[in-house]
C-alpha positions in Angstrom: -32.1 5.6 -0.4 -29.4 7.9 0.3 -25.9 6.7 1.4 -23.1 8.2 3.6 -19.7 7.4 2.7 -16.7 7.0 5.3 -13.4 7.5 4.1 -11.3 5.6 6.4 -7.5 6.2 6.0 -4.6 4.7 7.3 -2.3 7.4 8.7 1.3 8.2 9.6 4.2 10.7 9.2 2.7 11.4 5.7 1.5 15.8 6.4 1.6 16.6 2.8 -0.1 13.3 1.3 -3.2 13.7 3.8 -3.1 17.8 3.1 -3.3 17.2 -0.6 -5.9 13.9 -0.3 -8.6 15.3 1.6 -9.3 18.7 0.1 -8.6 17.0 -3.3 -11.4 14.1 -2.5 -13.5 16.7 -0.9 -14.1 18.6 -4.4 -14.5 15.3 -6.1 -16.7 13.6 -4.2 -18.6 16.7 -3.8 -18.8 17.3 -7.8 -20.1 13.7 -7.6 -22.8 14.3 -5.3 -21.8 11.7 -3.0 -22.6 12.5 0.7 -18.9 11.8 2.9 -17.0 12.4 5.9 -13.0 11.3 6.7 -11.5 9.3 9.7 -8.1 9.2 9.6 -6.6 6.0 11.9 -3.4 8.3 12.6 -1.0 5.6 14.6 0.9 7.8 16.9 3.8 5.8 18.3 7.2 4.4 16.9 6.4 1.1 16.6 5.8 -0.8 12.8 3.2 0.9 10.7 -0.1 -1.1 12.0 -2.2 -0.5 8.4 -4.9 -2.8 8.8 -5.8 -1.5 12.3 -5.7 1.8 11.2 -8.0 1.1 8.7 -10.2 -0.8 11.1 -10.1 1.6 13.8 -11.1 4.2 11.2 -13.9 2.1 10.1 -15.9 1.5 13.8 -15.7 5.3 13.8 -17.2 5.5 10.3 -19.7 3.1 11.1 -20.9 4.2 15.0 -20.8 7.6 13.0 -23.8 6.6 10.6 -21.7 5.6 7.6 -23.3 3.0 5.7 -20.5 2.4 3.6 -16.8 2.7 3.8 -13.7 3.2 1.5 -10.2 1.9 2.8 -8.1 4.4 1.1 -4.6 4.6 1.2 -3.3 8.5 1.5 -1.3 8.5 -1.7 -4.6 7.8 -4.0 -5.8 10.4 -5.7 -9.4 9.9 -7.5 -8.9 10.9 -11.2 -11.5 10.6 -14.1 -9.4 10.0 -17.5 -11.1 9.7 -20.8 -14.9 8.2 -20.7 -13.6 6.0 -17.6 -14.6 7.9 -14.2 -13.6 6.6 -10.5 -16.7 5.4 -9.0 -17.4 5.5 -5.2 -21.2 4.7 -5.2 -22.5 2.7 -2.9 -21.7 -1.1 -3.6 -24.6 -2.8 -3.5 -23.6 -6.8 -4.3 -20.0 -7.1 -3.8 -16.9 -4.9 -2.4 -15.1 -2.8 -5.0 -11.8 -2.7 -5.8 -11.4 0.6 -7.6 -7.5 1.4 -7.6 -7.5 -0.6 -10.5 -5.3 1.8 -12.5 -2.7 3.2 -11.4 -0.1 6.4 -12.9 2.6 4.7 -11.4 2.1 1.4 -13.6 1.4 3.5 -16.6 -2.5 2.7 -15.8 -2.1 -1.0 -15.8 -3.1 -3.0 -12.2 1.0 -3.1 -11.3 0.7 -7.3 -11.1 -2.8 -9.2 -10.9 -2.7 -9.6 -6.7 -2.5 -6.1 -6.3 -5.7 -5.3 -4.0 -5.3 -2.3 -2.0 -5.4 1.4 -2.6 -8.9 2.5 -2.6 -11.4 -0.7 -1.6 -15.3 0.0 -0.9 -17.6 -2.2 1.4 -21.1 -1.7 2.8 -21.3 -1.9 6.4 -22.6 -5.3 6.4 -19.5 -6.6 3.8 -17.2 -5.2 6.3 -18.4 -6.7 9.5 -18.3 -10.7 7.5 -15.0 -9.8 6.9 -14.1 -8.9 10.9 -11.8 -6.3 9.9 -8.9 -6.0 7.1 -7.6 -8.6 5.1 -4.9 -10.7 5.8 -5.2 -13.1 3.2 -5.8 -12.4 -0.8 -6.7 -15.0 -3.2 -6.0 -15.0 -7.0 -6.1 -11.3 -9.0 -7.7 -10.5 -11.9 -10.9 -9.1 -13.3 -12.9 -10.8 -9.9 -10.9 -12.1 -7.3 -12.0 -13.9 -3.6 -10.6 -12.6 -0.7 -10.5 -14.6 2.9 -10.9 -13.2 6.2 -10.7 -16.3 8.3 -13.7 -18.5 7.7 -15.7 -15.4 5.4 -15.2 -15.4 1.4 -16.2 -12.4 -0.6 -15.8 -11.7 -4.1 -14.6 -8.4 -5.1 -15.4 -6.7 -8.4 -12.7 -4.9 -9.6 -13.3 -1.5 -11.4 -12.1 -0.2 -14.6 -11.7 3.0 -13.2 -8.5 5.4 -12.7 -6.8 6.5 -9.6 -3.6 8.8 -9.8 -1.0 7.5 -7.6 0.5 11.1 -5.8 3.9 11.3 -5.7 3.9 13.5 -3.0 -15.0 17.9 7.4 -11.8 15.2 9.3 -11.1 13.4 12.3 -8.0 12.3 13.4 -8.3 8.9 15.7 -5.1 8.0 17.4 -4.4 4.4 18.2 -4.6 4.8 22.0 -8.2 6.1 21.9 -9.1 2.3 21.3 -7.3 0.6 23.3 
């Protein structure tokens, strides 16, 4: 079966991180063979930074859009193969993948084991038991259980690299959804 990928990112006041991301991820995900699109949740107004309902927004387009998967990607992730390790966005077929795992900022280590964020992939049907983003994060480590409310899912963390940037898309601002 072939799978679509949705890359939903959480987005604002960051130009030169989103310029450099997409084209970047374009070529690797292309190189990769994997079949993608980006929606960009661009939050518009002055108010805090709303991540998770960036992400989510993202995501509903992603979905209504014929995604059958989705990666919540922060816009300062770049995908980067080092050594025989490579950074795998397949489909994830039993659990959600963590796979900003190892970071250039941390000198390739996880940072501290409760770091989940950065680049996370669901299938369609892990991301609606979860209702949206999460708020709550269990214990870190090699697995680690995540809550959304009442839903549990484990999450398989991958051993592979992302470089952390020190510097086909649509754009979906907040107030189209509400």
């Amino acid at each position: 079966m072939s799978h679509k990928l949705g890359i939903c990112i959480p987005y604002r006041n960051r130009k030169e991180h989103v310029e450099r991301l997409i084209p970047h991820l374009t070529k690797y995900l292309t190189e990769k063979g994997i079949d993608h699109k980006f929606y960009v949740g661009h939050q518009i107004d002055d108010k805090l930074f709303n991540r998770g309902s960036m992400k989510n927004i993202a995501a509903h387009y992603a979905f209504e859009d014929g995604c059958d998967y989705i990666a919540w990607h922060d816009v300062d992730m770049l995908a980067e193969d080092k050594d025989e390790l490579i950074c795998d966005y397949s489909y994830p077929e039993e659990n959600p993948m963590h796979i900003a795992t190892k970071l250039s900022k941390y000198n390739y280590g996880l940072g501290y084991d409760q770091y989940f964020g950065g680049v996370v992939l669901f299938t369609k049907e892990q991301a609606e038991k979860t209702n949206g983003s999460p708020m709550i994060i269990g214990i870190g480590g090699k697995k680690m259980t995540i809550y959304f409310g009442d839903v549990i899912l484990k999450i398989i963390r991958q051993v592979q690299f992302i470089n952390h940037m020190k510097t086909n898309l649509l754009l979906i601002s907040m107030e189209k959804m509400l």
